[in-house]
C-alpha positions, 0 to 999 in steps of 0.5 A, a space after each residue: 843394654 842401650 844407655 841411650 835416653 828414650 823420650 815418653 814417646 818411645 814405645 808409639 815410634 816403635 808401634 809406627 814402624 819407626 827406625 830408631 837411631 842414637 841422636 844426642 844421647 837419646 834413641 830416636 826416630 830417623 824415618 818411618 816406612 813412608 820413608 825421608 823423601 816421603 816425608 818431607 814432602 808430605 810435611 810440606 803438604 799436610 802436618 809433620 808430627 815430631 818427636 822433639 822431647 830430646 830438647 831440653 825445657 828450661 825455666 827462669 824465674 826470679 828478679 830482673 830475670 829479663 836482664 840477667 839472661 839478656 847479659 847471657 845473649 845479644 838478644 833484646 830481652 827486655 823488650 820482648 812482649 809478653 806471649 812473644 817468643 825469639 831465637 836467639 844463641 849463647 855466645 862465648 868470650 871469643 864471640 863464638 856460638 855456644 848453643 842456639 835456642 828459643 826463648 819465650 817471655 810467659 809473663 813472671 817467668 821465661 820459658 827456654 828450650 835448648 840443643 839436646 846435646 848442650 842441654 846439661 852445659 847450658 843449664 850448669 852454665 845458666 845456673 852458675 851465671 844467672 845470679 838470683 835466678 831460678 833455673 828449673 829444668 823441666 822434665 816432665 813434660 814431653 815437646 812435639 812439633 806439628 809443622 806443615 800447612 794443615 797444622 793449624 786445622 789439626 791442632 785447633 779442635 785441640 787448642 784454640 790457636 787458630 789466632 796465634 801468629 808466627 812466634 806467639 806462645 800460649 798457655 792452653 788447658 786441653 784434655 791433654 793437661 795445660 799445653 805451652 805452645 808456640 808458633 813456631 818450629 824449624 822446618 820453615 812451615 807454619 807449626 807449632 812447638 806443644 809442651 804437653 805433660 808427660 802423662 799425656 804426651 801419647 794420647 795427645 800424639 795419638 788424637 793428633 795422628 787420628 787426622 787423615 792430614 797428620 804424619 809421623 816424620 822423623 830426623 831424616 825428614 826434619 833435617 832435610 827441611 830445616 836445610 832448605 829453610 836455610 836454618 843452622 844445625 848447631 854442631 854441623 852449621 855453627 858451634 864455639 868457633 864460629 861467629 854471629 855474622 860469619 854464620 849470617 845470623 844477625 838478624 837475630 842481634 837487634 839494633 838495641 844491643 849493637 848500638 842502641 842504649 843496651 849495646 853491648 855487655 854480652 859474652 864476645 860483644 867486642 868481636 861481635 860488634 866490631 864484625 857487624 860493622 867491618 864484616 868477618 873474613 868468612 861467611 855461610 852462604 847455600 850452594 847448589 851443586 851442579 847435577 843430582 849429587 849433593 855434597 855432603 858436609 865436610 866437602 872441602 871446597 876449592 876456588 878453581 877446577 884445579 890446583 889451590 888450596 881449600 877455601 871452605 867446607 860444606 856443612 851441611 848438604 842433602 839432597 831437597 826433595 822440594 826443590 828437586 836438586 841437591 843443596 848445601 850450607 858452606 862457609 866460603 872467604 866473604 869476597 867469595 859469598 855473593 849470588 852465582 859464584 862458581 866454585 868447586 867441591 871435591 867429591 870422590 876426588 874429582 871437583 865439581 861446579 857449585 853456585 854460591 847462592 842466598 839462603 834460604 832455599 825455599 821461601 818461608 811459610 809462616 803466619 805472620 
């Protein structure tokens, strides 16, 4: 017998079709039989239903919750309003990245969902730092995605969401039970994230699907769309040893935290400001191979056609049925992460030309 977890969503994966997959210890869907080209594309067009109830639900509550968890991150968390969600990531004491995740201010409580596969290292990790703060793990409840741009206009006959901008979050009673939605996903679409309780995660899924413009999209697709977003997967793109600026992720560190009246006082501070400043010796940048092959995550990257040692290696790589071509994320020496750069990676044993370009592959689409 499998010892793989199933979501609540598991026997409706089965009844569409779906390839089931281990992914992060649970069974899940990696494509239907409109297939991951298919997918995508559609998701870009219509509404992409996800299965994302992998991920786990995490509550804080108690005093000063804002600035415990605030010692945990380099996020501003104080300051975050009340219905507002950010990302944000967990760094470690060498300034590497511990998990990333969203976190969401509800009001007397924050609302965070983390990385299925450091779901467990977080919340022990949460409950043994976060002194005086309850940490509820939540679980039962479900979490769908429905990302595209008829998303909204699927959603909103369900929950009045049509007023909620891009990293809003709302607590809406529906006949699905009290929905916890945000704007937002992983996908570079407009969307949503829907909390929906357990027992009612099917139905909910199933009035969803009712609307000629809402598919069921798997791994496959998901993943292809994060990567033209240019957005990072934990465990492939980033993980403990790689830090905030070398992975290009300090848009996420607000000022206050670097330099401001709260700068400092999280796990790798040091490191991580002192590399805002001055720059880390590597950093993540797209490429876009040359002809229809992508290069795929472990390819070892090169400076010229020949001879040298490797410089980098691909992290991530696919090819991106929206931008018809083949894209990668890498990590390549910072001298060497500028626009139109040629290097070399090594495929089937032959090096092969690709241009170092700015992330994301595919401008954005959210509803700011």
């Amino acid at each position: 017998m499998s010892d793989m977890k199933r979501t609540g969503l598991f026997d409706l994966h089965l009844e569409l079709g779906a390839k089931m997959v281990p992914f992060a210890g649970y069974d899940m869907p990696v494509q239907y039989p409109m297939g991951v080209m298919k997918e995508h594309l559609w998701t870009r067009e219509n509404a992409g239903l996800f299965d994302v109830s992998h991920m786990g639900q995490v509550i804080l509550r108690g005093d000063d919750v804002a600035s415990k968890f605030e010692a945990l991150v380099p996020m501003n968390v104080q300051g975050l309003k009340e219905g507002r969600q950010r990302y944000g990531f967990f760094t470690n004491d060498d300034g590497g990245i511990r998990d990333d995740l969203m976190f969401a201010n509800r009001g007397d409580h924050l609302f965070v969902v983390v990385n299925a596969a450091c779901k467990d290292a977080d919340i022990a990790y949460m409950r043994s730092a976060l002194e005086g703060v309850e940490v509820i793990e939540v679980t039962d409840r479900s979490l769908v995605a429905l990302q595209g741009p008829k998303a909204e206009a699927a959603l909103q006959p369900i929950a009045d969401v049509a007023e909620m901008k891009f990293m809003d979050v709302a607590t809406i009673d529906t006949d699905y039970g009290e929905l916890w939605i945000s704007r937002s996903g992983y996908t570079g679409e407009d969307g949503f994230e829907i909390s929906v309780p357990d027992q009612h995660a099917e139905a909910f899924a199933r009035r969803l699907l009712a609307d000629d413009a809402v598919a069921p999209i798997g791994l496959g697709a998901r993943d292809s769309l994060r990567l033209e977003a240019g957005l990072c997967l934990y465990g492939s793109d980033i993980d403990e040893v790689t830090t905030p600026a070398a992975a290009d992720l300090l848009w996420a560190i607000q000022k206050v935290r670097v330099n401001g009246e709260r700068a400092g006082g999280f796990p790798g501070a040091d490191r991580i400001i002192e590399e805002i400043e001055n720059g880390a010796p590597s950093k993540r940048v797209g490429l876009l191979p040359d002809g229809r092959a992508p290069m795929r995550a472990g390819t070892q990257l090169f400076a010229d056609a020949e001879g040298g040692v490797p410089i980098g290696v691909v992290t991530s790589g696919a090819f991106g049925p929206s931008i018809e071509r083949p894209m990668s994320m890498a990590y390549v020496p910072t001298e060497l992460a500028h626009n139109d750069v040629v290097i070399f990676g090594e495929v089937r044993g032959k090096r092969l030309p690709a241009k170092v370009t700015a992330l994301p592959f595919r401008p954005s689409a959210y509803k700011r």
